[in-house]
C-alpha positions in Angstrom: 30.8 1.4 21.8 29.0 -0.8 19.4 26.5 0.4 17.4 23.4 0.7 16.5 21.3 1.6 13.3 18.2 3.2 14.2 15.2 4.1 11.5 14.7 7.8 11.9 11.4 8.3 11.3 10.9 5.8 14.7 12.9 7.2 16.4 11.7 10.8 15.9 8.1 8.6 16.6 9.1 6.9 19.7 10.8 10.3 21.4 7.9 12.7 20.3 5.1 10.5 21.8 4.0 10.3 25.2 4.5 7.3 27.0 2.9 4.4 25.9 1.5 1.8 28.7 2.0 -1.0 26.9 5.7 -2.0 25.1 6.5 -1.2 21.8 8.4 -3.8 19.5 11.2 -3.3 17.9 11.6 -4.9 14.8 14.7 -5.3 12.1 17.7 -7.0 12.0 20.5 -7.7 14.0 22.2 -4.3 13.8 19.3 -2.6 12.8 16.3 -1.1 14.1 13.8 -0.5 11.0 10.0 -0.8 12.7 7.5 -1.2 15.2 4.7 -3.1 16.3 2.0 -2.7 19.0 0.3 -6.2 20.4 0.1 -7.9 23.6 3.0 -10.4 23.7 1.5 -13.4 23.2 2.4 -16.0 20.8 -0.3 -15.9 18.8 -0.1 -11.8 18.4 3.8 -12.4 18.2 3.6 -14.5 15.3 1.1 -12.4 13.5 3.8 -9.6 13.5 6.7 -12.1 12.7 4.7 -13.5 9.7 4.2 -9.8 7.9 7.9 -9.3 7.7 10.8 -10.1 5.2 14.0 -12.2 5.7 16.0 -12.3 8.1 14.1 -9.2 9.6 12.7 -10.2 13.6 11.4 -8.9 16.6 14.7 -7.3 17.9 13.4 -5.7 21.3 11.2 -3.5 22.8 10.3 -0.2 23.5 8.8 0.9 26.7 8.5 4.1 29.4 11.4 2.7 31.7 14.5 0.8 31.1 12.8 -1.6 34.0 9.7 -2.3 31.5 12.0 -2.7 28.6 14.2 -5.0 29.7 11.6 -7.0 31.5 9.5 -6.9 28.3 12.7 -7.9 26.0 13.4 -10.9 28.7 9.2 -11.9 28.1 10.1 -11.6 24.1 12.9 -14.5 25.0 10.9 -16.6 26.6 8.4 -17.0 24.1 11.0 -17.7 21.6 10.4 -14.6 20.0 13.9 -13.4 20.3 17.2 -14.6 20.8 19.7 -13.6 23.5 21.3 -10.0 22.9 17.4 -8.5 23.0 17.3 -4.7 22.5 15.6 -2.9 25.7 15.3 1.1 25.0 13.6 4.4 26.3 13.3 7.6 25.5 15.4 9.8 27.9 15.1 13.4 27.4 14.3 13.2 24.1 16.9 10.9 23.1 16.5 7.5 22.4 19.1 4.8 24.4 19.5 1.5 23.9 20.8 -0.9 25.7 21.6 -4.9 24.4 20.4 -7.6 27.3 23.7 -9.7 28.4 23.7 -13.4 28.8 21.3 -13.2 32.4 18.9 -10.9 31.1 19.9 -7.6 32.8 21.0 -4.9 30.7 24.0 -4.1 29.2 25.8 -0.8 28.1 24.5 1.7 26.1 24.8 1.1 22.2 25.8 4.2 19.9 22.3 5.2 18.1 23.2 5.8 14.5 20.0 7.6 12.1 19.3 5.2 9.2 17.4 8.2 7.0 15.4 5.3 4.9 14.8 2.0 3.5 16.8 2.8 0.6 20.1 3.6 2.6 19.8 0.1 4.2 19.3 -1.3 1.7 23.0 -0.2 -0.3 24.4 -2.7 2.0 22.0 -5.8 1.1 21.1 -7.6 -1.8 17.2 -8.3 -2.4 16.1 -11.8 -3.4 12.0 -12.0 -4.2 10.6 -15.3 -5.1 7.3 -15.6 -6.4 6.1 -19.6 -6.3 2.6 -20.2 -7.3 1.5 -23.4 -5.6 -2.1 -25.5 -5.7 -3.0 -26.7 -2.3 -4.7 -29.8 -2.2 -6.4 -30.9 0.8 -7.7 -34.5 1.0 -11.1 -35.1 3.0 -12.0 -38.1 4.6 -15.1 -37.3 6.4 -13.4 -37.8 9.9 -10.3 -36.0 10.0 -10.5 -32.8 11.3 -10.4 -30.0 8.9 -7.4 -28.2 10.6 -5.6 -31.5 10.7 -6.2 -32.0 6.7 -4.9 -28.5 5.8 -2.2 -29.2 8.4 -1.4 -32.7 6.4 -1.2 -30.5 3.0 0.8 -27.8 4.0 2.8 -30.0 5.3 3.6 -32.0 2.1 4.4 -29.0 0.2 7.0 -27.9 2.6 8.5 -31.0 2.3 8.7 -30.5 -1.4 10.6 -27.2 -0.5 13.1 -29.3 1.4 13.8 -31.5 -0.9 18.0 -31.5 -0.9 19.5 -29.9 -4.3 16.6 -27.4 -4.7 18.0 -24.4 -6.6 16.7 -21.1 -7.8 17.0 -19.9 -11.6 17.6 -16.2 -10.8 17.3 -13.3 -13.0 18.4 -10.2 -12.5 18.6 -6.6 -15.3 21.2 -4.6 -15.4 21.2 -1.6 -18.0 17.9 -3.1 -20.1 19.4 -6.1 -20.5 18.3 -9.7 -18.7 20.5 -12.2 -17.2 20.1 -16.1 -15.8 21.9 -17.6 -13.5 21.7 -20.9 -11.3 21.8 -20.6 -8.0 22.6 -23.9 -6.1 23.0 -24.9 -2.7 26.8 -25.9 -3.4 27.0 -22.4 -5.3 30.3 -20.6 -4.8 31.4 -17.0 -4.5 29.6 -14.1 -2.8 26.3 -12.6 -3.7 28.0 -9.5 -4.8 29.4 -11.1 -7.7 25.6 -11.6 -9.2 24.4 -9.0 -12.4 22.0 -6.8 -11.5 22.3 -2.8 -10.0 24.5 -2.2 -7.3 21.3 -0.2 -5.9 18.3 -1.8 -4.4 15.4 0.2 -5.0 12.9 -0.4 -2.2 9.5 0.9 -4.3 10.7 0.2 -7.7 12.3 -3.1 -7.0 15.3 -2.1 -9.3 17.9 -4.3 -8.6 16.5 -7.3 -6.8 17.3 -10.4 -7.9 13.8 -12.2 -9.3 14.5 -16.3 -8.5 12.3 -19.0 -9.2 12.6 -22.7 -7.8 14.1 -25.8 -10.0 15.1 -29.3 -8.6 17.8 -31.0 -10.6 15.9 -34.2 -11.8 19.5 -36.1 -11.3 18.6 -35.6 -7.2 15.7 -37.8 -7.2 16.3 -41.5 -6.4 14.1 -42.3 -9.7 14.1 -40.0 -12.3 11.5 -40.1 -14.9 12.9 -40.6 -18.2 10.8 -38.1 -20.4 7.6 -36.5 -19.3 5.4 -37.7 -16.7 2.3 -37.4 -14.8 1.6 -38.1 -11.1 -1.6 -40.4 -10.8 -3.0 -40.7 -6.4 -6.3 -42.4 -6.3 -8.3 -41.8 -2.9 -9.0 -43.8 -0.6 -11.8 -46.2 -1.0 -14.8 -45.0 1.6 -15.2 -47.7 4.4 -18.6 -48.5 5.9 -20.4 -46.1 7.1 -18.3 -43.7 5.8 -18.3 -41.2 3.1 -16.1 -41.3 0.0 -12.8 -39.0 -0.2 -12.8 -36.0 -1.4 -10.0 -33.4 -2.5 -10.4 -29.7 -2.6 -7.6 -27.4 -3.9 -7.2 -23.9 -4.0 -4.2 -21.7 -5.5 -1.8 -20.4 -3.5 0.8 -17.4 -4.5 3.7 -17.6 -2.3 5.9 -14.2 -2.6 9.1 -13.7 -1.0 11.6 -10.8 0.0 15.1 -11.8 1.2 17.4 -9.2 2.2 20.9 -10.8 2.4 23.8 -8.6 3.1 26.6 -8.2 0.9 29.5 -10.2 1.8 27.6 -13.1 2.1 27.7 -16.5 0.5 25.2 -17.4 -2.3 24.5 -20.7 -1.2 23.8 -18.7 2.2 21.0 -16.9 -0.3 19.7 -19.6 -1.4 19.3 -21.6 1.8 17.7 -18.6 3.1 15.0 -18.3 0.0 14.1 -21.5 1.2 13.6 -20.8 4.7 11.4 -17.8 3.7 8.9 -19.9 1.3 8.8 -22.6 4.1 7.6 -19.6 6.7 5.8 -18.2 4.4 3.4 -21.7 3.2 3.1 -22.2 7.4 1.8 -18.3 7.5 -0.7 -19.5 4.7 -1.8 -22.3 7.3 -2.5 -19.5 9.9 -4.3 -17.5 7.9 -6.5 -20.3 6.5 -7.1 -21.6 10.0 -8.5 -18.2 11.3 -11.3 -18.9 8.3 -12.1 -22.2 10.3 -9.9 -24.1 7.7 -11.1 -23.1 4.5 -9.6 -24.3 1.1 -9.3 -21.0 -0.1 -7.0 -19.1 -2.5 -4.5 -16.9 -0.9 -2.0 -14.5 -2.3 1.1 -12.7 -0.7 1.2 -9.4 -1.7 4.3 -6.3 -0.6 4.1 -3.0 0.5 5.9 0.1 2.1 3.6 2.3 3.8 4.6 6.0 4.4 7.1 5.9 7.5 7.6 2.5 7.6 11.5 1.1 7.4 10.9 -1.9 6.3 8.7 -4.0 3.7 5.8 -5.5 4.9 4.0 -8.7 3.1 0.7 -9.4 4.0 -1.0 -13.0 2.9 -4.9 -12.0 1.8 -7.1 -14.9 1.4 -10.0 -14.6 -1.1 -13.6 -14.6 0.3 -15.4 -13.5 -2.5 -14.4 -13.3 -6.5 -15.4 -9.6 -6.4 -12.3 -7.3 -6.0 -14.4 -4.5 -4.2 -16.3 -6.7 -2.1 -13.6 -9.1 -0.9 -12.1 -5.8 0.4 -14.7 -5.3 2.2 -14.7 -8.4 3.7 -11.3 -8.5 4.6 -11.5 -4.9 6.6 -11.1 -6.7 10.1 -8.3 -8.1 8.4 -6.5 -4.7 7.5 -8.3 -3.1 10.6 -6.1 -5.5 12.8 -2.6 -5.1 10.7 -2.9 -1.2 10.7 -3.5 -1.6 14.7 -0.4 -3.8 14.8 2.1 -1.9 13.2 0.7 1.7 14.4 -0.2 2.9 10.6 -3.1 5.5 10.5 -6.6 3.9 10.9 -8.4 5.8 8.8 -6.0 5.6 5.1 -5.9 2.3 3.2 -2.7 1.2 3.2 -2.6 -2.8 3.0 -5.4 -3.4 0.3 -4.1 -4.9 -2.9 -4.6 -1.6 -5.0 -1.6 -0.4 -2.7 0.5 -3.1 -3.1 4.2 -2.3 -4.6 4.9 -3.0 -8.3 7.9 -4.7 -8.1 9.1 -4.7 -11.6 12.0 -2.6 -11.4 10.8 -0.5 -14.4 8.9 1.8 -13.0 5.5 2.4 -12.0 3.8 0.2 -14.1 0.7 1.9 -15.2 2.3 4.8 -16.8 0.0 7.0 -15.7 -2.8 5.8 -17.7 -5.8 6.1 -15.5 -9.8 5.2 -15.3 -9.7 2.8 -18.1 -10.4 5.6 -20.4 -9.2 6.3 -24.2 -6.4 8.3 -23.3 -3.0 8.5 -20.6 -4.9 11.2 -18.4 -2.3 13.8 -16.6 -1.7 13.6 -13.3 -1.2 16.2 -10.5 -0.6 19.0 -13.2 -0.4 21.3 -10.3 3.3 20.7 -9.7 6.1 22.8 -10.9 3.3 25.9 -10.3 4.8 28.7 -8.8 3.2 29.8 -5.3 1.8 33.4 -5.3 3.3 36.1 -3.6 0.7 36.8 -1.1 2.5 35.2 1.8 0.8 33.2 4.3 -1.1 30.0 4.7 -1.0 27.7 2.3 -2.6 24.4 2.1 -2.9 21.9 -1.1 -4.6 18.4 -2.2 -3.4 15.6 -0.7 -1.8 12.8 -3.0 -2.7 11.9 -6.8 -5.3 12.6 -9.2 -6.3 12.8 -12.8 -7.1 15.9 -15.0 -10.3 15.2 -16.6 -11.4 17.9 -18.9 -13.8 17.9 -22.3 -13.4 16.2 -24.5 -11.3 13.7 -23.1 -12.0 9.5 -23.9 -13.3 11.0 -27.2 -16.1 12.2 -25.9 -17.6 15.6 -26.5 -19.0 16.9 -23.8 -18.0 20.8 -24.6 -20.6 23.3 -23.2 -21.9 21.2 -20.7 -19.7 18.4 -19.0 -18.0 20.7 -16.6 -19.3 19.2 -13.9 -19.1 15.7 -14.8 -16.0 16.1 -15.3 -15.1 17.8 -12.1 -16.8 14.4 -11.0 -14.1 11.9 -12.4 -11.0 14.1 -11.1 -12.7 13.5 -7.8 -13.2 9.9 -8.5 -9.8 9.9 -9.9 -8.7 10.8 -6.5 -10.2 8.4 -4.4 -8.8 5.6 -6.9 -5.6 6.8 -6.4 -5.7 6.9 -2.4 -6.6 3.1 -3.3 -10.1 3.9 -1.8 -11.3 1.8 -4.7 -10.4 0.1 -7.7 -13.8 0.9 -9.6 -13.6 2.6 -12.5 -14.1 6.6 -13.3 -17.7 6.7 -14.9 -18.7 8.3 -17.6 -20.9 10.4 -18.1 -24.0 8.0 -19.2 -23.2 6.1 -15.9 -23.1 9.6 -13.9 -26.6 10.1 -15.6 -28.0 6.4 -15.1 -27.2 6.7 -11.2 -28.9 9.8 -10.8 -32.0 8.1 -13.2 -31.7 5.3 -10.8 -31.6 7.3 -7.1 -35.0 9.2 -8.0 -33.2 12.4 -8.8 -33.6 12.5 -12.8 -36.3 11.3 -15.1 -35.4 8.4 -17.3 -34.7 11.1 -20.5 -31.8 12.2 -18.5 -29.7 9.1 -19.8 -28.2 10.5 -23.0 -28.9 14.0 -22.6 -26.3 16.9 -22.5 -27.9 18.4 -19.6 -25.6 20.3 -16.8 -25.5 19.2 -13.1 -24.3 20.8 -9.9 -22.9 20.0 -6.7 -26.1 18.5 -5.3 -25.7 15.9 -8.1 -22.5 15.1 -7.7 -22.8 14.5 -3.8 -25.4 12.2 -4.5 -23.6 10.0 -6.9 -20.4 10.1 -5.0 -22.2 8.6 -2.2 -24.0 5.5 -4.2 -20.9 5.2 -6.3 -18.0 5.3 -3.9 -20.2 5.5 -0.5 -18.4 8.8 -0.5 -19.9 11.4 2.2 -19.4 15.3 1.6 -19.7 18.5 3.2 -21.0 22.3 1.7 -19.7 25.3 1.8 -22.3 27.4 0.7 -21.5 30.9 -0.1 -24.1 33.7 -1.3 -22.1 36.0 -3.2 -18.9 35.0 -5.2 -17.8 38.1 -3.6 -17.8 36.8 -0.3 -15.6 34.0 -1.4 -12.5 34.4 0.2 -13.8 35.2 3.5 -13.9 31.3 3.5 -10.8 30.7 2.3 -10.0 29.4 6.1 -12.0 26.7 5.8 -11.3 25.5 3.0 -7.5 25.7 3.8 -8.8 23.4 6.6 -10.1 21.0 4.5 -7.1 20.3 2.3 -4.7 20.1 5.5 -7.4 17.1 7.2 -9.4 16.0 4.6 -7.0 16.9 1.2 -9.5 15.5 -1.2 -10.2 17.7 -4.9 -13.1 20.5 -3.8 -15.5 20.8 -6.7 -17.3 24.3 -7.0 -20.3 24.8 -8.2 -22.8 27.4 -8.9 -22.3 30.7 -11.1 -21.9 29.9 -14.2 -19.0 27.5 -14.9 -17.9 24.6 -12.5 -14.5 24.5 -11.3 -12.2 21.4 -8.9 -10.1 23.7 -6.4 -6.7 22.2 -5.4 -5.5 24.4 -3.0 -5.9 27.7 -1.0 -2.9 30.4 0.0 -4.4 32.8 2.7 -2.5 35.8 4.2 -4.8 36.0 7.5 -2.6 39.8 7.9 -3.8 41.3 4.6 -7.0 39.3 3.7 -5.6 38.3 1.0 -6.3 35.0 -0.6 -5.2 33.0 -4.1 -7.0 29.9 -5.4 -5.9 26.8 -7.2 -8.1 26.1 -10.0 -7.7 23.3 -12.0 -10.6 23.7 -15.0 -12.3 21.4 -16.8 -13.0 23.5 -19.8 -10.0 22.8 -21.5 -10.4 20.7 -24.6 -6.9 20.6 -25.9 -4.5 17.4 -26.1 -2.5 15.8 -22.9 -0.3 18.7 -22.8 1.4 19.9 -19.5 3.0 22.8 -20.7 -0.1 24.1 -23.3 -2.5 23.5 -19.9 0.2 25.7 -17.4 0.9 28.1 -20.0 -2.6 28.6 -20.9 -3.4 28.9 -16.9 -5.6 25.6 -17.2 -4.3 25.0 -13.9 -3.1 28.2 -12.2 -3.4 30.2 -9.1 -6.2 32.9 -9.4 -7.2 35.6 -7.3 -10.5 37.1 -6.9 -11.3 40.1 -9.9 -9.0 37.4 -12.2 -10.4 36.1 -15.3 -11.1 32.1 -15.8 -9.2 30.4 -19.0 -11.8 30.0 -20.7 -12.9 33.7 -20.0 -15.0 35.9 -17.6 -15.0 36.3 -14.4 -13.9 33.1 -12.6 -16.3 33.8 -9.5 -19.1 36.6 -10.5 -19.5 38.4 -7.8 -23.2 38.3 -7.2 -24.1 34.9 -8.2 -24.2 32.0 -5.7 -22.1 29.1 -5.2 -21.9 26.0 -3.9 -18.5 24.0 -2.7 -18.3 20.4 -2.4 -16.0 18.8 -0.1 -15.8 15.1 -0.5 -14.3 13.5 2.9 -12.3 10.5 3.2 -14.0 7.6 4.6 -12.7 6.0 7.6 -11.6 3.4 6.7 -8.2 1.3 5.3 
């Protein structure tokens, strides 16, 4: 029986579902089965799929209730020269995905053995990555009577003959253990891209082990080549009567490629097939420029892996607007549409450029360092904290964020800053769900907002005057357009008779809860309730602390740490006083990607 390789996390997807009406694509490669898509099959919706995913990866099939709707769909797919012959047609059938491969008259054949592929990663031990990034200028000449789409279509067109040009090569370089390595890769090149340096392991976040390769052309190709350095000179057109002189109009344009070629291949295979992948990518750059009525405008390629997704996806974003925050928000039909064509969540941001993958292969690239302040903030000190005993329920924040805590960015706000700084970690939080790319404020900025929304007096700006959750709500909501919800509770005795709800919180919502009121303010993290025994534990992450970037001095000294009600805070007393009133603030996400 042949087989199959099947992403896991679809195929858990497409068996747990209910039906869906329409056909689900199946996308991958030719013995592999890494994504999905949802769109009507249409060219134009086809294509839009086809132009968000790497080399050699297609659509390899589809999805659908009945084999009947499968096949039929699949045989659709090859008629629109979407797929070749050998389509994949599959169901669900008792909770177990079949597949079947069309045979050469479009019915379908056996029943291929389903293998799990567990990740990216796994399918990746079998391929080598190529990524080329090729920063371009497109020019676009303007007569005053040709069509705009046919003068974009008349640039395009001369760059992708550039990419054709016959002896084109790729310098590629490639690290293996800290150290950097060259090579040229021709189109005559022999041996197998296994022999090239590099890791042995593709890393699909990291990029370790891909090979980086940049375009040269042999000068000794060219029918005439120059001698020493030289220019290119192109006058336009002289305007005829009645019409209006030339004009060009250029924009850059970042072309960025992924290439998966399997091992046991050829390297002029590779480097035929980098080639193929900048060509399809500068004719996705058309597309995306003709949807903004032919625009010269810049355009970038940028890579990502959302959560549950097999495969990379590479998303061309044109710029509207030279503001990073409002171009965003420009492009949110944009996003909007790719989240509803590859079935991601439509309310995370997944696709923006904040989320896009830092292929370096060294890491992260940020290091951690956060907000733009003076110091490497700590993130998610939480971890590594043992649960308490309590049994039951227990929910915690979702994703990333920053410990800000007095003191920090040299700044001494001991005494009062609690609050504010409660404030940032919140702020950190949203940055780091690539809700926005702003900056964490400071304080003066905290203060100036509430100055400029009516709340404070002007003398408010530079004082060391405390604020609450009120506050807070309000600048999250002019700073970030940030809604919240509060959970207002009369008696900090009463608290963890709402311990429910705010376990409900962090399981939908998961944003930091700032709590206010009492005396001291506090960001909550998490909530363990035992709905048996009443009993319920708290995760407190406080702001007090004014020590150095010390994990271990800030778990040891229960900076961060599970408390229960009757325990004392770490900076002493009571953490909730049992007859004063509090306020919780529950940010919510906005929906949005």
């Amino acid at each position: 029986m042949t087989q199959i390789l099947f992403f896991s996390g679809l195929s858990q997807q497409l068996c747990s579902s209910e039906p869906s009406q329409s056909p689900i694509l199946l996308l991958g490669a030719e013995h592999a089965v890494l994504g999905a898509a949802h769109c009507d099959l249409t060219a134009a919706d086809l294509q839009e799929v086809v132009d968000t995913l790497p080399s050699p990866l297609a659509i390899q099939g589809t999805f659908a209730a009945s084999l009947d709707d499968a096949v039929k769909a699949a045989a659709q797919l090859q008629k629109l020269g979407f797929a070749g012959s050998g389509s994949l047609a599959a169901i669900a059938q008792n909770g177990v995905l079949q597949v079947v491969r069309l045979t050469g008259n479009g019915a379908a054949g056996p029943s291929l053995d389903v293998k799990p592929l567990a990740s990216l990663d796994e399918w990746l031990q079998e391929q080598r990555v190529f990524r080329c990034e090729l920063p371009l200028r497109l020019e676009v000449l303007e007569d005053g009577t040709t069509p705009a789409a046919a003068a974009l279509h008349a640039a395009v067109s001369g760059l992708v003959r550039q990419l054709e040009t016959p002896g084109i090569s790729y310098l590629a370089c490639t690290r293996s253990s800290g150290a950097g390595s060259k090579q040229l890769l021709q189109p005559s090149s022999e041996g197998l891209v296994d022999s090239l340096p590099g890791s042995t392991f593709s890393g699909a976040v990291t990029g370790a082990g891909f090979i980086n390769c940049s375009p040269v052309l042999a000068t000794t190709a060219l029918a005439a080549p120059p001698a020493g350095p030289a220019f290119g000179y192109r006058p336009l057109a002289a305007p005829s009567a009645g019409t209006a002189a030339a004009a060009s109009t250029s924009a850059p344009l970042r072309l960025d490629v992924l290439v998966y070629v399997r091992r046991g291949s050829r390297v002029a295979a590779a480097v035929a097939a980098v080639t193929q992948a900048l060509v399809a990518q500068l004719q996705a750059a058309q597309r995306v420029l003709g949807r903004q009525q032919a625009k010269v405008l810049p355009v970038r390629a940028y890579h990502f892996l959302p959560p549950g997704c097999g495969h990379h996806v590479t998303v061309l974003q044109p710029s509207l607007l030279a503001d990073t925050e409002l171009n965003d928000l420009k492009l949110l039909p944009l996003r909007q549409r790719l989240h509803g064509l590859l079935g991601l969540p439509t309310n995370r941001p997944l696709l923006r450029p904040a989320n896009a993958l830092e292929l370096t292969g060294e890491g992260d690239g940020d290091g951690g360092a956060g907000g733009g302040g003076a110091v490497a903030r700590l993130r998610d000190v939480h971890v590594g904290l043992a649960a308490p005993g309590i049994g039951g329920l227990m929910e915690l924040v979702q994703g990333h964020y920053e410990y800000c805590h007095y003191m920090q960015d040299r700044f001494n706000d001991s005494g009062w800053g609690c609050a504010y700084r409660s404030l940032q970690t919140m702020v950190s939080w949203f940055r780091l769900q690539k809700y926005t790319t702003k900056p964490i404020p400071s304080h003066k900025l905290i203060q100036q907002t509430l100055v400029k929304l009516g709340d404070k007096a002007p003398s408010f700006v530079g004082s060391s005057n405390w604020i609450g959750a009120i506050e807070l709500s309000y600048v999250l909501d002019d700073y970030l357009g940030v809604q919240c919800k509060f959970l207002t509770v009369n008696r900090g005795a009463d608290i963890p008779s709402h311990a429910r709800e705010l376990a409900a919180h962090f399981a939908t919502v998961g944003s930091p809860v700032m709590i206010g009121g009492g005396v001291l303010a506090y960001t909550l993290l998490g909530v363990r309730f035992n709905e048996s025994t009443g009993e319920a534990a708290f995760l407190i992450l406080d702001p007090h602390y004014t020590g150095g970037e010390d994990l271990k001095k800030i778990q040891q000294g229960t900076w961060v740490g599970w408390k229960q009600p009757g325990d004392s805070a770490a900076a002493g007393g009571p953490l909730f006083v049992e007859d004063a009133f509090y306020n919780f603030l529950l940010p919510q996400r906005p929906n949005t990607v």
